[in-house]
PDB file of N, CA, C, O and CB in Angstrom:
ATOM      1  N   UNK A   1      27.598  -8.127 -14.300  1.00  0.00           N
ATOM      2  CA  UNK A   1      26.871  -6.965 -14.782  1.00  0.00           C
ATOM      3  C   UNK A   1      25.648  -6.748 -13.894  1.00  0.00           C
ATOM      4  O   UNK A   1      24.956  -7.727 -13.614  1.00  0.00           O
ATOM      5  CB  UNK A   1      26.456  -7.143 -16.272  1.00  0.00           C
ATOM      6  N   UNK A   2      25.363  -5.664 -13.478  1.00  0.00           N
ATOM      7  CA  UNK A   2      24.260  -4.850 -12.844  1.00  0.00           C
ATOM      8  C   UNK A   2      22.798  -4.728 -13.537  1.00  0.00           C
ATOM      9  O   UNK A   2      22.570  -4.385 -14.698  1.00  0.00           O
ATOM     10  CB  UNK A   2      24.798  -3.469 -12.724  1.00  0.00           C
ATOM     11  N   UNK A   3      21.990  -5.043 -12.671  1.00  0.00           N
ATOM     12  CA  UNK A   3      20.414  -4.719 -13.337  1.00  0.00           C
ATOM     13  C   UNK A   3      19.924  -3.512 -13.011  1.00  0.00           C
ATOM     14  O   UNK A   3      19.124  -3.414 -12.080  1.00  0.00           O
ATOM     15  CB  UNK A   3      19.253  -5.678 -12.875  1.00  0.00           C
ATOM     16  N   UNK A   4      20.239  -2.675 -13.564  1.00  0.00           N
ATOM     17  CA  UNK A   4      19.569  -1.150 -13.102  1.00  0.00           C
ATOM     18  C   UNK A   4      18.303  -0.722 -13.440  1.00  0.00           C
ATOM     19  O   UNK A   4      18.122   0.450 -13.768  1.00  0.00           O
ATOM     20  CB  UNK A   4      20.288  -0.043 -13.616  1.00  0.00           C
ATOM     21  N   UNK A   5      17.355  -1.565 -13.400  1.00  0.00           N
ATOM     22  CA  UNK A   5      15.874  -2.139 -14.156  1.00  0.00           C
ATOM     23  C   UNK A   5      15.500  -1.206 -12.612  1.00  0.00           C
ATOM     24  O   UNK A   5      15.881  -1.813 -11.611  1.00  0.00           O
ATOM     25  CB  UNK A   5      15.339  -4.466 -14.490  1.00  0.00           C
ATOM     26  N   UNK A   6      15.045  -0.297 -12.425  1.00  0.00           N
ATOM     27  CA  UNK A   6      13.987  -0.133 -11.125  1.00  0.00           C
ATOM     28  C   UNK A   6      12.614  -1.213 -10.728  1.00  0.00           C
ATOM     29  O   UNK A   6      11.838  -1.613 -11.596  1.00  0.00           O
ATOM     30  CB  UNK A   6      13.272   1.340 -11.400  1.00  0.00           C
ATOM     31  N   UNK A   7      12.516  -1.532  -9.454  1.00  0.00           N
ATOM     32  CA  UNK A   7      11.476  -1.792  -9.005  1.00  0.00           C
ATOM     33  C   UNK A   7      10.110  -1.198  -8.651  1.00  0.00           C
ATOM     34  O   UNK A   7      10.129  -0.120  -8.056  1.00  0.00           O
ATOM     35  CB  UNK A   7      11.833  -2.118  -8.375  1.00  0.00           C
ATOM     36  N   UNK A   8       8.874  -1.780  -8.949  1.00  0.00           N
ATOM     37  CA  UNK A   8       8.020  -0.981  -8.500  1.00  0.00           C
ATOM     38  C   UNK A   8       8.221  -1.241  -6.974  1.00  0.00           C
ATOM     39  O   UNK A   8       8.774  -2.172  -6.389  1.00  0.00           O
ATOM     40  CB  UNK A   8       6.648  -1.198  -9.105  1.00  0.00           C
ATOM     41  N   UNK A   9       7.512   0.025  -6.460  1.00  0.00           N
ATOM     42  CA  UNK A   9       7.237  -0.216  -4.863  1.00  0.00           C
ATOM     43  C   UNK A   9       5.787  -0.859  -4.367  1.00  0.00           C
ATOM     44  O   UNK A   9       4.649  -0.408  -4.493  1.00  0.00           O
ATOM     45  CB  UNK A   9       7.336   1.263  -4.124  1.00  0.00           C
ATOM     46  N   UNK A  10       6.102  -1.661  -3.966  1.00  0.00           N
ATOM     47  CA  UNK A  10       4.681  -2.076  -3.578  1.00  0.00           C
ATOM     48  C   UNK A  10       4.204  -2.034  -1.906  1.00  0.00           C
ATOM     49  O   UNK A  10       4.960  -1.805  -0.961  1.00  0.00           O
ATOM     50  CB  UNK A  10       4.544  -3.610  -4.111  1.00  0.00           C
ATOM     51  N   UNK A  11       2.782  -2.313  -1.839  1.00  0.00           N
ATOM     52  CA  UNK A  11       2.450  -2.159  -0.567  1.00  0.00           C
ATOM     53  C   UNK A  11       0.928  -2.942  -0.218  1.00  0.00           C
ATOM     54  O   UNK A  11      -0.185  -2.680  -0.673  1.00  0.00           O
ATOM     55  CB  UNK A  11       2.473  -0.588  -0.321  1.00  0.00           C
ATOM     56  N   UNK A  12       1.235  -3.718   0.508  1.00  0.00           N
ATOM     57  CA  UNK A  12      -0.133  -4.956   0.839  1.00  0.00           C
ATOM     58  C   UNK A  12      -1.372  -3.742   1.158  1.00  0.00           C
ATOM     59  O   UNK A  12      -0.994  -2.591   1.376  1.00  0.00           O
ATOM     60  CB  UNK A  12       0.224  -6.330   2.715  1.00  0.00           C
ATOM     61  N   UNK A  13      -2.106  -3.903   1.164  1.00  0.00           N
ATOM     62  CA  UNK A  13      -3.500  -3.209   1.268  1.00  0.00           C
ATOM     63  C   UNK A  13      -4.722  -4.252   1.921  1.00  0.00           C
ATOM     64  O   UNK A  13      -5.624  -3.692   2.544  1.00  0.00           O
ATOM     65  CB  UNK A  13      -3.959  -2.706  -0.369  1.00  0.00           C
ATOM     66  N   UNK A  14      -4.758  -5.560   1.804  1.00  0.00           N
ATOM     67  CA  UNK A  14      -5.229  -6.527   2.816  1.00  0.00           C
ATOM     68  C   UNK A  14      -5.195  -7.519   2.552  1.00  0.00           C
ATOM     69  O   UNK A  14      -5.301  -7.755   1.349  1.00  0.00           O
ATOM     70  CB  UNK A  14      -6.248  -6.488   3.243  1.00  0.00           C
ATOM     71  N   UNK A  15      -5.025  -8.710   3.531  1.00  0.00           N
ATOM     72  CA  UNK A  15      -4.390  -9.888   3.045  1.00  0.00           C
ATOM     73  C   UNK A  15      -5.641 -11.083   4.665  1.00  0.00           C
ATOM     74  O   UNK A  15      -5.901 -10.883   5.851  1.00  0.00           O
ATOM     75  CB  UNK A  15      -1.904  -9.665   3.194  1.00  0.00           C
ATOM     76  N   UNK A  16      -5.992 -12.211   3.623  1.00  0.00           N
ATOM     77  CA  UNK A  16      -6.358 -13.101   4.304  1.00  0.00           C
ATOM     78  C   UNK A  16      -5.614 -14.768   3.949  1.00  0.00           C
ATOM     79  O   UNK A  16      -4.743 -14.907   3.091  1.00  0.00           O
ATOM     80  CB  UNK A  16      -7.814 -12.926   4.139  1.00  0.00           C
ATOM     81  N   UNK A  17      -6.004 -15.594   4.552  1.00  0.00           N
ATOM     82  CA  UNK A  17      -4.994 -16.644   4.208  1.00  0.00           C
ATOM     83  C   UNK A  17      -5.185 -17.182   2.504  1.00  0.00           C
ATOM     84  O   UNK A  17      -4.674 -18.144   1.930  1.00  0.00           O
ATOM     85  CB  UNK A  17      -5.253 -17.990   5.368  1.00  0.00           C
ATOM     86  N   UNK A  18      -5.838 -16.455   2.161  1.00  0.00           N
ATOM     87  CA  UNK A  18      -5.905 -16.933   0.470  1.00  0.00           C
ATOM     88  C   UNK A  18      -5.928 -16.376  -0.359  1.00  0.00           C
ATOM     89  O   UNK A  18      -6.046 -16.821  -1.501  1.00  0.00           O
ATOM     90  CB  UNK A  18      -6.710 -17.495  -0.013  1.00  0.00           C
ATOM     91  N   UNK A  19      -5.813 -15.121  -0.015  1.00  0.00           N
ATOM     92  CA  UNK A  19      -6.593 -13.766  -0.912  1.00  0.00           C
ATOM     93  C   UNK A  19      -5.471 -12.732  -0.208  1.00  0.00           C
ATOM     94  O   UNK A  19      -4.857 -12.817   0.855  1.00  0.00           O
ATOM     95  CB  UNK A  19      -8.739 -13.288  -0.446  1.00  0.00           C
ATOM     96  N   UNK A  20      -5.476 -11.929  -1.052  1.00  0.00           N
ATOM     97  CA  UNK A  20      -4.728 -10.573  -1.092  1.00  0.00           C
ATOM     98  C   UNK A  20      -5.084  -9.486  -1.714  1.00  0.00           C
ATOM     99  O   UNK A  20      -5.787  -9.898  -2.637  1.00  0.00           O
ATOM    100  CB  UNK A  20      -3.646 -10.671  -1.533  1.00  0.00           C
ATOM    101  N   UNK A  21      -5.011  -7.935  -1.799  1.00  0.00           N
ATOM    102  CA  UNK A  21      -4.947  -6.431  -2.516  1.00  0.00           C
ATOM    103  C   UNK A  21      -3.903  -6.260  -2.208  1.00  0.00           C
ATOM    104  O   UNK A  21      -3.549  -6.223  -1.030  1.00  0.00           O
ATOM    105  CB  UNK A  21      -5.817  -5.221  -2.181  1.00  0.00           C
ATOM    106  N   UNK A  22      -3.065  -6.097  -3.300  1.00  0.00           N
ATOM    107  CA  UNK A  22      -1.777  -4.961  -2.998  1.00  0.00           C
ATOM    108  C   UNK A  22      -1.583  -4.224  -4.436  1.00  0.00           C
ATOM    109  O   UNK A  22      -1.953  -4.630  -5.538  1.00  0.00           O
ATOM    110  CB  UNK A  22      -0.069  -5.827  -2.474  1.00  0.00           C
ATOM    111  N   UNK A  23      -0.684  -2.652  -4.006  1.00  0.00           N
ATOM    112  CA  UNK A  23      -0.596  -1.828  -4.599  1.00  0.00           C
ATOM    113  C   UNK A  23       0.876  -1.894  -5.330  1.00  0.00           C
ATOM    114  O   UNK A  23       1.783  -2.550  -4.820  1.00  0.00           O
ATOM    115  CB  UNK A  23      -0.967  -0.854  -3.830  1.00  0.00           C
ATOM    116  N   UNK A  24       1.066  -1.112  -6.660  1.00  0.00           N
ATOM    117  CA  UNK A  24       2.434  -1.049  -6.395  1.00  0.00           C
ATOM    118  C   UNK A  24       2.459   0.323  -7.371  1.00  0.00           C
ATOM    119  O   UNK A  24       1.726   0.614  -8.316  1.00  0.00           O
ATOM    120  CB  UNK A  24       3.446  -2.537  -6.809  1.00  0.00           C
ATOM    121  N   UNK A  25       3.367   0.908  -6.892  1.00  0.00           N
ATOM    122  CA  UNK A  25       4.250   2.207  -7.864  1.00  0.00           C
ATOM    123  C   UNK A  25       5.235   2.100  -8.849  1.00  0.00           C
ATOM    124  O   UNK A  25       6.447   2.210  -8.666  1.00  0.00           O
ATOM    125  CB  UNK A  25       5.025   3.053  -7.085  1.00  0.00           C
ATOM    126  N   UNK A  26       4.502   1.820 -10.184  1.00  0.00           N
ATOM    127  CA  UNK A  26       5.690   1.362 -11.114  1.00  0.00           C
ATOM    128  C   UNK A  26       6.570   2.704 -10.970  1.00  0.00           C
ATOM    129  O   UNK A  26       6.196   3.804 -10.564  1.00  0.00           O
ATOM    130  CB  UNK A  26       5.200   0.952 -12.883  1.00  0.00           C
ATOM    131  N   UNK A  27       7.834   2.309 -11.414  1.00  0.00           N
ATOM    132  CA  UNK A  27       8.594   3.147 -12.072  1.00  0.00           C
ATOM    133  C   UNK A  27       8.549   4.328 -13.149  1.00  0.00           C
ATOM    134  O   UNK A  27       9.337   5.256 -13.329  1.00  0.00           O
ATOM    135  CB  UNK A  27       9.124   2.489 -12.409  1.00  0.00           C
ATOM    136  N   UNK A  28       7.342   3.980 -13.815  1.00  0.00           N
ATOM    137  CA  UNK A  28       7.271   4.717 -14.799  1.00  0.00           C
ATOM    138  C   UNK A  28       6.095   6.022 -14.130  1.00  0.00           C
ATOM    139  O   UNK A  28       5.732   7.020 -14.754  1.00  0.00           O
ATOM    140  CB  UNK A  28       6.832   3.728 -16.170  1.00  0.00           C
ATOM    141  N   UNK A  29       5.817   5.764 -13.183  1.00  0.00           N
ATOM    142  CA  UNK A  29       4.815   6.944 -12.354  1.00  0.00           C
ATOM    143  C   UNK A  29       3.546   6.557 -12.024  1.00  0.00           C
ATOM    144  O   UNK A  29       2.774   7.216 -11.327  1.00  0.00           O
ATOM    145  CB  UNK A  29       4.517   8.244 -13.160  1.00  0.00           C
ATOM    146  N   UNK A  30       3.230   5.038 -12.733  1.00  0.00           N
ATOM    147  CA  UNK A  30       1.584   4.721 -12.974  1.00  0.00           C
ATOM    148  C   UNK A  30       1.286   4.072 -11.627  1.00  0.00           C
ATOM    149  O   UNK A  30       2.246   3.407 -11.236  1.00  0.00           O
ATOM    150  CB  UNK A  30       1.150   3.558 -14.407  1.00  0.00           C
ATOM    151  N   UNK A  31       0.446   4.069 -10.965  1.00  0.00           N
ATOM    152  CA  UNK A  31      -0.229   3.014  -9.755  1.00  0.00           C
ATOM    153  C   UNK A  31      -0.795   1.764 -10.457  1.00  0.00           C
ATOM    154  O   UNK A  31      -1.261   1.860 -11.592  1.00  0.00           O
ATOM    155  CB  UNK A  31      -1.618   3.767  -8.833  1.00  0.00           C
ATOM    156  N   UNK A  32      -0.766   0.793  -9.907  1.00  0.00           N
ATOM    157  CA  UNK A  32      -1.905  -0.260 -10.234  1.00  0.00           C
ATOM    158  C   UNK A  32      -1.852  -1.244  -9.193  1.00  0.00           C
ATOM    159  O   UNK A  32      -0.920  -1.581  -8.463  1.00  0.00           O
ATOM    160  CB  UNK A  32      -1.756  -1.006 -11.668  1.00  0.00           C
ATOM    161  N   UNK A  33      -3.252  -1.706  -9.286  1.00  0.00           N
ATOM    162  CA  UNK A  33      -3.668  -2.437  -8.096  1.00  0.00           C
ATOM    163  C   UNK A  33      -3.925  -3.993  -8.622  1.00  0.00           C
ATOM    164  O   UNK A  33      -4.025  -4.366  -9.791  1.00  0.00           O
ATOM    165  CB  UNK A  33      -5.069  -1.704  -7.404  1.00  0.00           C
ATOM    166  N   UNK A  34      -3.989  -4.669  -7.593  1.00  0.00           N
ATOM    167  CA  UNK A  34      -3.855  -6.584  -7.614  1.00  0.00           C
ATOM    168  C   UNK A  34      -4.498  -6.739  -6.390  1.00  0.00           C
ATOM    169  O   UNK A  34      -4.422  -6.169  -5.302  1.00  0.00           O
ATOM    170  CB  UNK A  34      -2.064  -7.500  -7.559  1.00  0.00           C
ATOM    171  N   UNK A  35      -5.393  -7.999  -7.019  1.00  0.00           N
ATOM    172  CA  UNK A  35      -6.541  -8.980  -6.549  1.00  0.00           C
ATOM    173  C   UNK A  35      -5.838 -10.288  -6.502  1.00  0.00           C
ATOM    174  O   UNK A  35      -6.057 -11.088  -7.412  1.00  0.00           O
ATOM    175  CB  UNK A  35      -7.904  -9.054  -7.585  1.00  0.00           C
ATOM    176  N   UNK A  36      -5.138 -10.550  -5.683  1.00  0.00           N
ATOM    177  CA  UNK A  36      -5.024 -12.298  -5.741  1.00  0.00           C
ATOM    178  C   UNK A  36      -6.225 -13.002  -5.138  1.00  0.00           C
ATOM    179  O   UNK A  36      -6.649 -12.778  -4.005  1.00  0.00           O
ATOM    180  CB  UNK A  36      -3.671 -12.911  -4.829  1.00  0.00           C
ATOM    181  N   UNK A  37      -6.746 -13.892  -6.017  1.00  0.00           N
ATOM    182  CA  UNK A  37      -8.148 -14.430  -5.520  1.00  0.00           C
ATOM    183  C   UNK A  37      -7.607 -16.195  -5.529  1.00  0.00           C
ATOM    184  O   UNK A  37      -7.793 -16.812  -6.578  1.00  0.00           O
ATOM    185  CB  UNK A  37      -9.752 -13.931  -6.843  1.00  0.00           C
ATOM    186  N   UNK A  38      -7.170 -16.684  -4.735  1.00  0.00           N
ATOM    187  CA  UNK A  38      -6.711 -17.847  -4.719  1.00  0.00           C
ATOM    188  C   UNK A  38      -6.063 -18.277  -5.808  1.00  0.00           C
ATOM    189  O   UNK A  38      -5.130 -17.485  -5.940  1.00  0.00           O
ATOM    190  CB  UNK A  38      -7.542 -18.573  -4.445  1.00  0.00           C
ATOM    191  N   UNK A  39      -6.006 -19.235  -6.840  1.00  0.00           N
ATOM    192  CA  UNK A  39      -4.640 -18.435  -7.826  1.00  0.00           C
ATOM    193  C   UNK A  39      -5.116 -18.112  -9.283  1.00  0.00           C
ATOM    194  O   UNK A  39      -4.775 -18.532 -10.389  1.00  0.00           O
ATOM    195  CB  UNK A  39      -3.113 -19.588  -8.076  1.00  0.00           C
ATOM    196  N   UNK A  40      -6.355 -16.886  -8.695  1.00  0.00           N
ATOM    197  CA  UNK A  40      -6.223 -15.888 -10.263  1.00  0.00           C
ATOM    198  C   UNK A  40      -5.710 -14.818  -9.415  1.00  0.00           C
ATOM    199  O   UNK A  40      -5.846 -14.656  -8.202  1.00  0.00           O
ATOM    200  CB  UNK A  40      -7.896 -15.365 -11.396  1.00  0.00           C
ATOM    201  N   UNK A  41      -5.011 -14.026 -10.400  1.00  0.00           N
ATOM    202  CA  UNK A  41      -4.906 -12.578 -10.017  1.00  0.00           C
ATOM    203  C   UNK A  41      -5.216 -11.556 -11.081  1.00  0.00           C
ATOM    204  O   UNK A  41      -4.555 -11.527 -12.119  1.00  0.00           O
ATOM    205  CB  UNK A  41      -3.552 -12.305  -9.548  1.00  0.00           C
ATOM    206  N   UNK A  42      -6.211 -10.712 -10.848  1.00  0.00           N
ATOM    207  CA  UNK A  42      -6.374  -9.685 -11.325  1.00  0.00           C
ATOM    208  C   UNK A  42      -5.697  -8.318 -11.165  1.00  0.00           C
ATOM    209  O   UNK A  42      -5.667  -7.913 -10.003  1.00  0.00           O
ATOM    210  CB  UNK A  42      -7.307  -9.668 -11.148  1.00  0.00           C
ATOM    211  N   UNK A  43      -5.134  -7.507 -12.120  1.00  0.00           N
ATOM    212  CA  UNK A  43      -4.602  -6.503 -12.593  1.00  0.00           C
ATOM    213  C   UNK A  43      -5.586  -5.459 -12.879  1.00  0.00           C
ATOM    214  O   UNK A  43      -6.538  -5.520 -13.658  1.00  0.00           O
ATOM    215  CB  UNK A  43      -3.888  -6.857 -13.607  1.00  0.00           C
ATOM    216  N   UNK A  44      -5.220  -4.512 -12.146  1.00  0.00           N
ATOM    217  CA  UNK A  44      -6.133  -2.446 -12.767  1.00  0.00           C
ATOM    218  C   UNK A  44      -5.135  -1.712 -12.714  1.00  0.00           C
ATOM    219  O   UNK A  44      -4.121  -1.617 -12.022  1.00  0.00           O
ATOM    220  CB  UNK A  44      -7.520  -1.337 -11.556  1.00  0.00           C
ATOM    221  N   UNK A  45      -5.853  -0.918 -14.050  1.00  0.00           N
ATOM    222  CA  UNK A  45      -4.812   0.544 -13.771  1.00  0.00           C
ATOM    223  C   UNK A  45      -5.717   0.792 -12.773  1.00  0.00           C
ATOM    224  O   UNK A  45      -6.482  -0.003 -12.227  1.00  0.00           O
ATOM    225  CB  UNK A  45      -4.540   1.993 -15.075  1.00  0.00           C
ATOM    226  N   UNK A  46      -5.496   2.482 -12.499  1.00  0.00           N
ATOM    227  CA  UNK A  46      -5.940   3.196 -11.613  1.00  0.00           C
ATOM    228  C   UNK A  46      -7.395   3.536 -11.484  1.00  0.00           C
ATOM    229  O   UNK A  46      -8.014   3.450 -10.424  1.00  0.00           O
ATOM    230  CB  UNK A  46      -5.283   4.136 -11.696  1.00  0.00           C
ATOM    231  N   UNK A  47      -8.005   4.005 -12.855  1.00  0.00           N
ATOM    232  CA  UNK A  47      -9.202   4.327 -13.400  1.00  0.00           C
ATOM    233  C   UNK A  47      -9.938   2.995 -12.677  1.00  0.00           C
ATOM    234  O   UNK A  47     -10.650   3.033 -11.674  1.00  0.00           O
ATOM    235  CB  UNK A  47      -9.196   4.492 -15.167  1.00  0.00           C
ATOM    236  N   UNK A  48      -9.638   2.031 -13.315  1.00  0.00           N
ATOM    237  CA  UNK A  48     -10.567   0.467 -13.115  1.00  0.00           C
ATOM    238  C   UNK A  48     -10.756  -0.123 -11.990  1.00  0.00           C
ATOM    239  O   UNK A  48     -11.644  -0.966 -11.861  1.00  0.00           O
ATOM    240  CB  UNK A  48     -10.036  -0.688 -13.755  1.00  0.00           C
ATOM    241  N   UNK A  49      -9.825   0.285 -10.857  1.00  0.00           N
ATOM    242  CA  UNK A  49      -9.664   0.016  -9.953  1.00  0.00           C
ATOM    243  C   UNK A  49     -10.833   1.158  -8.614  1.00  0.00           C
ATOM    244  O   UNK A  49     -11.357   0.773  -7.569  1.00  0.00           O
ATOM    245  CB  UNK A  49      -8.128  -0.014 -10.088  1.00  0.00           C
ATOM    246  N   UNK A  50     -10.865   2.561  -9.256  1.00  0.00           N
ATOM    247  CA  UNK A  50     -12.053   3.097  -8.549  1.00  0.00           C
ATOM    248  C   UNK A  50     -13.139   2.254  -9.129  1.00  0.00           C
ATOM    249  O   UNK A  50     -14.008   1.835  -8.364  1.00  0.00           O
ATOM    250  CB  UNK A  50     -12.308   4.705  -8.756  1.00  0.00           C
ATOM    251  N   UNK A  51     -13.176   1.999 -10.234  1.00  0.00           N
ATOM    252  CA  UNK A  51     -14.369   1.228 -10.868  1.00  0.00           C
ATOM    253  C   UNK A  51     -14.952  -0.021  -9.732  1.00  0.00           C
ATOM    254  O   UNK A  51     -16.061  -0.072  -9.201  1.00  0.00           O
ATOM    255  CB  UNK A  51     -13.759   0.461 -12.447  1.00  0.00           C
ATOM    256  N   UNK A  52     -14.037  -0.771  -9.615  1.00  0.00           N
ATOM    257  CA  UNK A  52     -14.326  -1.584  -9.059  1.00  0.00           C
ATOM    258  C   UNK A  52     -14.485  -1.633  -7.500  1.00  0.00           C
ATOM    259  O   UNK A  52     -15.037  -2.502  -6.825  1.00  0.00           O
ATOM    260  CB  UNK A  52     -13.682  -2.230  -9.519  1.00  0.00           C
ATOM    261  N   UNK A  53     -13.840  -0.441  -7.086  1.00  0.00           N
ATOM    262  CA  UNK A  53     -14.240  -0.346  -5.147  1.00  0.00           C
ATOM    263  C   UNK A  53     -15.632   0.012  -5.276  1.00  0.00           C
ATOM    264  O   UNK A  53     -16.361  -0.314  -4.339  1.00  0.00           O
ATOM    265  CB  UNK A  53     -13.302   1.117  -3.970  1.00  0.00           C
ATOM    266  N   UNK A  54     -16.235   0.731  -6.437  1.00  0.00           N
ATOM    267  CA  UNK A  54     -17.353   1.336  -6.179  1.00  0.00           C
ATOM    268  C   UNK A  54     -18.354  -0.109  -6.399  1.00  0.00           C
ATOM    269  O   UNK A  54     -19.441  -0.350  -5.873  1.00  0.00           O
ATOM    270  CB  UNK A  54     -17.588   2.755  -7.208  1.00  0.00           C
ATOM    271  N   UNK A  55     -18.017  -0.463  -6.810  1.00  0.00           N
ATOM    272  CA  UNK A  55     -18.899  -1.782  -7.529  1.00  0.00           C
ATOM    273  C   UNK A  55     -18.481  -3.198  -5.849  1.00  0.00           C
ATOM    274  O   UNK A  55     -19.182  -4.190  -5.652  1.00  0.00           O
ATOM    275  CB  UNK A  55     -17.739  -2.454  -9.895  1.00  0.00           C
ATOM    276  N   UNK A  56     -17.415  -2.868  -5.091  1.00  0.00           N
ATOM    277  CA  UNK A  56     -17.751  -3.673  -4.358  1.00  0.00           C
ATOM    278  C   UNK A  56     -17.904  -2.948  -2.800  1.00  0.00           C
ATOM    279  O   UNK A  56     -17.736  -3.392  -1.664  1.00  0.00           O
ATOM    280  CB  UNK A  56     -16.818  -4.761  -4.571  1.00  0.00           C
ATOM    281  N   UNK A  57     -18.271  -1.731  -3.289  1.00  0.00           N
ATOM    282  CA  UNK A  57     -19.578  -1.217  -2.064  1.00  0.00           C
ATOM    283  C   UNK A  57     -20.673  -1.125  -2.432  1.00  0.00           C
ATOM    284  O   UNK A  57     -21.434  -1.174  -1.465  1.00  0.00           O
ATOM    285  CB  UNK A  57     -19.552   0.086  -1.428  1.00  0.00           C
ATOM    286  N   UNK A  58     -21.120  -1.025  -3.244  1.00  0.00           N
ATOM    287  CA  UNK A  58     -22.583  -1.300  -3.926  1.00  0.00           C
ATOM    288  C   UNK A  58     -23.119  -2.981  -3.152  1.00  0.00           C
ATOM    289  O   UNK A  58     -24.157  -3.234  -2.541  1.00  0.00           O
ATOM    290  CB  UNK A  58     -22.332  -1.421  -6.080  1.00  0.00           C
ATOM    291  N   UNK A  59     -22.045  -3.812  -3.460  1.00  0.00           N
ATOM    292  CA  UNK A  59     -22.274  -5.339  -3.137  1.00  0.00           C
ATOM    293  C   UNK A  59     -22.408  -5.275  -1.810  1.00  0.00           C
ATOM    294  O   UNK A  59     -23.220  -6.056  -1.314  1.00  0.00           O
ATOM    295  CB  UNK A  59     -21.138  -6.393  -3.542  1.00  0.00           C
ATOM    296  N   UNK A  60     -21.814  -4.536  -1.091  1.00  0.00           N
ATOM    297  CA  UNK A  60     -22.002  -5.152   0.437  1.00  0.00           C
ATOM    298  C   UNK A  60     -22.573  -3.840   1.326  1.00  0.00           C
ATOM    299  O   UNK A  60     -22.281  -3.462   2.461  1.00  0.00           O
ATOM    300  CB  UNK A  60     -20.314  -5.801   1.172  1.00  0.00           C
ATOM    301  N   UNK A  61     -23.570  -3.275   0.261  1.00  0.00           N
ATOM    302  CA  UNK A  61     -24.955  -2.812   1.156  1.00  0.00           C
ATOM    303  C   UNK A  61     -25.937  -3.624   1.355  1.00  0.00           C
ATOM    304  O   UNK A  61     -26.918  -3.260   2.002  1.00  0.00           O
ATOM    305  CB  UNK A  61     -25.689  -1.758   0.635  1.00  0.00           C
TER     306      UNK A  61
END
């Protein structure tokens, strides 16, 4: 039997040897973004995720 479950699409956004951002396109239409921070990973919708670019350019003025 077949899994006809769609995949999100995803797409790296930047990656160092411990750490990662990547994006992905669920299926259902929504974006959300991922923080692998050595092994936590954080999850945003879309909203939380401007939240937080703004909050880490604020940090590195």
């Amino acid at each position: 039997m077949t899994n006809d479950i769609p995949e999100p699409k995803t797409t790296t956004l930047a990656e160092t040897q411990n750490n990662a951002a990547w994006m992905a396109e669920e299926p259902d239409g929504e974006t959300t973004y991922h923080l692998e921070l050595n092994n936590v990973t954080v999850h945003f919708f879309d909203e939380e995720w401007q939240e937080f670019l703004e909050l880490a350019h604020t940090l590195v003025k």
